[in-house]
N, CA, C and O of each residue as an XYZ file, in Angstrom:
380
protein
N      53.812    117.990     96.434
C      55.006    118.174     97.239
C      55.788    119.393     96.737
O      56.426    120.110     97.508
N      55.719    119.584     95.517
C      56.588    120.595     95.021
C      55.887    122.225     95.150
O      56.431    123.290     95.442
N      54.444    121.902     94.797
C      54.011    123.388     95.617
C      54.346    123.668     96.863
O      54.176    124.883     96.974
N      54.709    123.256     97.821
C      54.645    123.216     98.961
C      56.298    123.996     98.817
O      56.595    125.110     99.251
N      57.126    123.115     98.144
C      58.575    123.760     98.420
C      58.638    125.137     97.492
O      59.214    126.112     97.973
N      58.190    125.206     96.478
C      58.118    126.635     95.820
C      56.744    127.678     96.637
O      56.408    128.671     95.992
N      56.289    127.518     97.486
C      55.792    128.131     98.245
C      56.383    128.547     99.482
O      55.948    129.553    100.041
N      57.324    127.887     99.970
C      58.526    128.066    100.883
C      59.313    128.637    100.157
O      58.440    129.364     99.683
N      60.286    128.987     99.595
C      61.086    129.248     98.412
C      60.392    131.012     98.530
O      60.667    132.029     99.167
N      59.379    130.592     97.510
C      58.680    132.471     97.360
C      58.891    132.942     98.753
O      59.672    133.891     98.811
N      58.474    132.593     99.742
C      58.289    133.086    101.157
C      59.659    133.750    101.496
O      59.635    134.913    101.897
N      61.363    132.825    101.310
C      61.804    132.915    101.954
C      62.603    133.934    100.776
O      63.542    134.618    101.185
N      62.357    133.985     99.868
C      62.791    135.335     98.866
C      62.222    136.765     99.525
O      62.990    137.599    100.005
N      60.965    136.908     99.488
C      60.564    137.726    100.075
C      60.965    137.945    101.373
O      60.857    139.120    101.720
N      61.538    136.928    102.475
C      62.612    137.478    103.418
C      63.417    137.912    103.592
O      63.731    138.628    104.543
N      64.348    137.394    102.141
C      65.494    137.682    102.004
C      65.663    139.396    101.152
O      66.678    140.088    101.081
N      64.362    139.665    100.633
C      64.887    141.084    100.084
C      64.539    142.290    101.142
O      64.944    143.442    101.296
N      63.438    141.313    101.890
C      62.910    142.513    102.989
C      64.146    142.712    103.907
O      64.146    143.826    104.432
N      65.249    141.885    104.252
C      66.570    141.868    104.867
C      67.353    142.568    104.215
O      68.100    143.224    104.941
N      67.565    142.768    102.695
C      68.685    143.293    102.094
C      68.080    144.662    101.896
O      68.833    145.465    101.345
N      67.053    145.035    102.181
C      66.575    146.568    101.876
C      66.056    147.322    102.767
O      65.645    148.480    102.688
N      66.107    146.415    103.844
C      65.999    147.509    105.404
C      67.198    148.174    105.238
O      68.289    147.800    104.809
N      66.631    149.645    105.822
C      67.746    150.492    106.551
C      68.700    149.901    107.058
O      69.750    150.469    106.759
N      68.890    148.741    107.893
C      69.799    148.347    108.643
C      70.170    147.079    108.612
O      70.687    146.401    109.501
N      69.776    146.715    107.177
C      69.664    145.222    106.671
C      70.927    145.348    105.735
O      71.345    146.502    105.639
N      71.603    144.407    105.039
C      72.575    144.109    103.947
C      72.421    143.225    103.033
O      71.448    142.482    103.164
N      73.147    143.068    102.073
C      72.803    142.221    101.084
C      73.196    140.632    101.909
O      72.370    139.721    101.957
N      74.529    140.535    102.488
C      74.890    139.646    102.727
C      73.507    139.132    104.107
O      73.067    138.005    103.881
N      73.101    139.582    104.927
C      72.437    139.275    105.658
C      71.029    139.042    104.725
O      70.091    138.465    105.275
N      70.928    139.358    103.734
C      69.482    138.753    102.829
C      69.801    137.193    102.252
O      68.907    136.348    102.225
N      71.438    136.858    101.708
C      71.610    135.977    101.484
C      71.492    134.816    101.975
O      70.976    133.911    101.319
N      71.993    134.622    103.333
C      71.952    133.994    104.286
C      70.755    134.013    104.940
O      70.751    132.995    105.633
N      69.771    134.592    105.094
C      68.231    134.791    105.540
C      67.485    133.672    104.405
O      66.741    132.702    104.547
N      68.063    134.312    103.304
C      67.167    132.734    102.330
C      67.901    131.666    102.206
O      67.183    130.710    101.910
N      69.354    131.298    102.326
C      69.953    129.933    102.581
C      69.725    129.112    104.099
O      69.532    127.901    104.213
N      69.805    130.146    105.252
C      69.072    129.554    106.604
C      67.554    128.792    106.485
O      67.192    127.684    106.882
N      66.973    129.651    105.910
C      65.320    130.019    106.219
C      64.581    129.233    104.859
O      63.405    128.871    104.898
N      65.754    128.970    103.270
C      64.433    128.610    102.349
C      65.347    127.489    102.353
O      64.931    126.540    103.018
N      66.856    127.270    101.612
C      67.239    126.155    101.027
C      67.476    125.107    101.769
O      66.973    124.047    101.398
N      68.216    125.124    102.880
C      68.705    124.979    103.645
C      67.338    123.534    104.057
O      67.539    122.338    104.271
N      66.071    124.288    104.030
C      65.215    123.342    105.387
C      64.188    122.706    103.846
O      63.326    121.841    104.003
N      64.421    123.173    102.791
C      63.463    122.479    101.786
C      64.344    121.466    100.811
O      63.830    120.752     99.950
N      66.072    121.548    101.164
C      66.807    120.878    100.781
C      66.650    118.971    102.096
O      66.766    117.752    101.964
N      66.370    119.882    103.062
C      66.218    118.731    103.870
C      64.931    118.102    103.557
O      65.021    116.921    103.222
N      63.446    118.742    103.595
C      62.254    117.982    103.490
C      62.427    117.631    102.453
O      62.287    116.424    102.651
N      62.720    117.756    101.000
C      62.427    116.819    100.163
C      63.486    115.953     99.964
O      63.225    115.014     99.211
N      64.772    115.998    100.485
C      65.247    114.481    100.544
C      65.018    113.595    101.218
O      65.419    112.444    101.045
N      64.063    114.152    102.442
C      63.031    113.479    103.502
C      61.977    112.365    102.468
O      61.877    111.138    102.474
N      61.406    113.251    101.771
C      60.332    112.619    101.014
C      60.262    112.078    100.250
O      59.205    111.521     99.953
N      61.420    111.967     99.510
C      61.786    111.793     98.436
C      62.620    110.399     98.670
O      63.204    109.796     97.770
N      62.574    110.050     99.879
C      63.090    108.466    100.005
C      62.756    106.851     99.700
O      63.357    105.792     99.519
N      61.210    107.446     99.775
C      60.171    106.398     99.399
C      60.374    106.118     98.084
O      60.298    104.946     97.714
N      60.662    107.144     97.176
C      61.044    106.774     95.659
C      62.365    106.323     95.362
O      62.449    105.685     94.312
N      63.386    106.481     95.989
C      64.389    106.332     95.893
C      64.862    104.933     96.084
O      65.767    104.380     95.458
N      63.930    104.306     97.289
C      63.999    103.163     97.445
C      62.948    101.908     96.529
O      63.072    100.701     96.323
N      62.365    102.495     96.316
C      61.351    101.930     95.197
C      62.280    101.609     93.846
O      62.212    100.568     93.194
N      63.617    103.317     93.436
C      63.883    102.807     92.103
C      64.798    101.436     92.661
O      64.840    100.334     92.114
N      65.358    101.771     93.647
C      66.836    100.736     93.956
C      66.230     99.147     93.874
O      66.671     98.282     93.117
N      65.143     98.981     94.810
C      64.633     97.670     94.499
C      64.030     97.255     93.235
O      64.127     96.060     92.956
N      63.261     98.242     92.204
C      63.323     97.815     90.681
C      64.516     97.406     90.159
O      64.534     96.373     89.490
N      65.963     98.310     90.426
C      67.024     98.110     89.657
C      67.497     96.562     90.118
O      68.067     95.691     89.461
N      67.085     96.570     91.355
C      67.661     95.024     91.670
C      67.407     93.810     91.385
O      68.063     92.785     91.199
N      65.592     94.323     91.385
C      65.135     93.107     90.834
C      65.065     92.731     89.075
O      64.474     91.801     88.527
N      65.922     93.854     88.453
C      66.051     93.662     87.167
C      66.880     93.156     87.030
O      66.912     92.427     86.038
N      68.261     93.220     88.063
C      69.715     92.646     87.866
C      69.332     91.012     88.297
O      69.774     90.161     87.525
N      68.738     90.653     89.187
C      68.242     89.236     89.289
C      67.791     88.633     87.904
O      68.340     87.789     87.196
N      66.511     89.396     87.729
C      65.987     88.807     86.935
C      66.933     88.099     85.564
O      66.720     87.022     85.006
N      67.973     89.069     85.282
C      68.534     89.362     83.948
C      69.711     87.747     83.997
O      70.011     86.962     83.097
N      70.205     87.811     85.831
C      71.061     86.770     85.929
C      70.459     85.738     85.986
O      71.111     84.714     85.783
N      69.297     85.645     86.221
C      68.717     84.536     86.700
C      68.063     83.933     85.041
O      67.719     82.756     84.935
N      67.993     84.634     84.178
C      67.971     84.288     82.195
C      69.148     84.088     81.732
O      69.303     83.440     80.697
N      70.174     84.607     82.417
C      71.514     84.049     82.203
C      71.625     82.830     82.279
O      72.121     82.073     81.445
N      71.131     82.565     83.358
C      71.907     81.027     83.849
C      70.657     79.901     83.371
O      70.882     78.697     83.488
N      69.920     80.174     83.070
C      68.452     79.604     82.887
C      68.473     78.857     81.363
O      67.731     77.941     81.008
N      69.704     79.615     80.443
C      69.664     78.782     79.047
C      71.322     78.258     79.186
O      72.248     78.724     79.848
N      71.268     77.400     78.506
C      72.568     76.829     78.902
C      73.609     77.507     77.155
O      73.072     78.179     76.274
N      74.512     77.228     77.151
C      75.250     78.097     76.280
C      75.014     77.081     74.651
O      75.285     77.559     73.549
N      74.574     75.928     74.816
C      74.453     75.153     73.948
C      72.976     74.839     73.288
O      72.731     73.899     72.532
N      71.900     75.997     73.821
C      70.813     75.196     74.006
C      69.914     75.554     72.668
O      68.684     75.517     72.650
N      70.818     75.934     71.469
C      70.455     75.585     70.251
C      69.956     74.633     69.571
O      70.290     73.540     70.027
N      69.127     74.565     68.440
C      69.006     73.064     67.878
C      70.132     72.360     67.164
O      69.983     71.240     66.677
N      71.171     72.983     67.115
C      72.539     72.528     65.903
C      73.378     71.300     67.254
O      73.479     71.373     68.478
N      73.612     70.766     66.720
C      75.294     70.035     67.600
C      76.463     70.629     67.519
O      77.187     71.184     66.693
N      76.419     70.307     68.762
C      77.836     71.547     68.876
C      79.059     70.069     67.990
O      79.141     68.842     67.938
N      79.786     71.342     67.449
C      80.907     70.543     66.589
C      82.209     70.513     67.561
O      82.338     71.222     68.559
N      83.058     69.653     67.132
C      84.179     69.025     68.029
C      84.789     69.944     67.262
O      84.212     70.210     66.208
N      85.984     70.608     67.539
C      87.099     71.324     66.915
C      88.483     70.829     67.790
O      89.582     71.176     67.358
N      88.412     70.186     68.763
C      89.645     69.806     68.908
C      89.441     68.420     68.858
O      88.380     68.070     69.376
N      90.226     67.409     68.330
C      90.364     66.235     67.428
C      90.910     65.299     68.951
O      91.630     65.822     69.801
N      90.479     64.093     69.029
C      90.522     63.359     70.277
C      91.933     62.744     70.497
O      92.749     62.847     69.581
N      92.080     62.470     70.996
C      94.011     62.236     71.665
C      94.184     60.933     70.646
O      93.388     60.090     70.233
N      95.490     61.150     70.452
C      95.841     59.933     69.339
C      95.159     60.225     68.073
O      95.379     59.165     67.486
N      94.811     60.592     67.651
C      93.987     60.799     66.394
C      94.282     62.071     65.341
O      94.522     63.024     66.081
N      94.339     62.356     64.443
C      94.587     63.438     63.355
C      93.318     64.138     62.792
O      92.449     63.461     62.242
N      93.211     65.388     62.912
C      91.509     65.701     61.997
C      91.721     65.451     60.870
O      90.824     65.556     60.034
């Protein structure tokens, strides 16, 4: 995929200087010849293509945030071998 956009890219450099060095060409009209013509349309295809991965990371990240809650809730806060100790002393009574 990426040859493809640095092969567009070279192309549209070479447009852009053949624009800024005609007789009747300018710099500013070379600039805009490679932001129309290179960035512009390879900024679009690879965020085109580049969706399939994007959505791939989002559903990993999600299914890690499940997973992680779902080990959360899966041990209970006590589920040590010790007994949990009383620290507050039962009504009527003195520790």
């Amino acid at each position: 995929m990426y040859i493809v956009a640095i092969a567009w890219l070279y192309v549209a450099v070479l447009m852009a200087v053949a624009e800024a060095t005609h007789s009747t060409g300018t710099l500013l009209g070379g600039i805009i010849t490679f932001v129309l013509y290179g960035v512009l349309p390879m900024a679009l295809v690879l965020y085109v293509m580049g969706t399939p991965a994007r959505r791939r990371a989002i559903k990993a990240r999600e299914s890690a945030e499940l997973q992680a809650a779902q080990a959360a809730l899966s041990h209970p806060p006590d589920a040590g071998a010790e007994a949990a100790s009383n620290t507050v002393a039962p009504v009527g009574k003195e520790a």
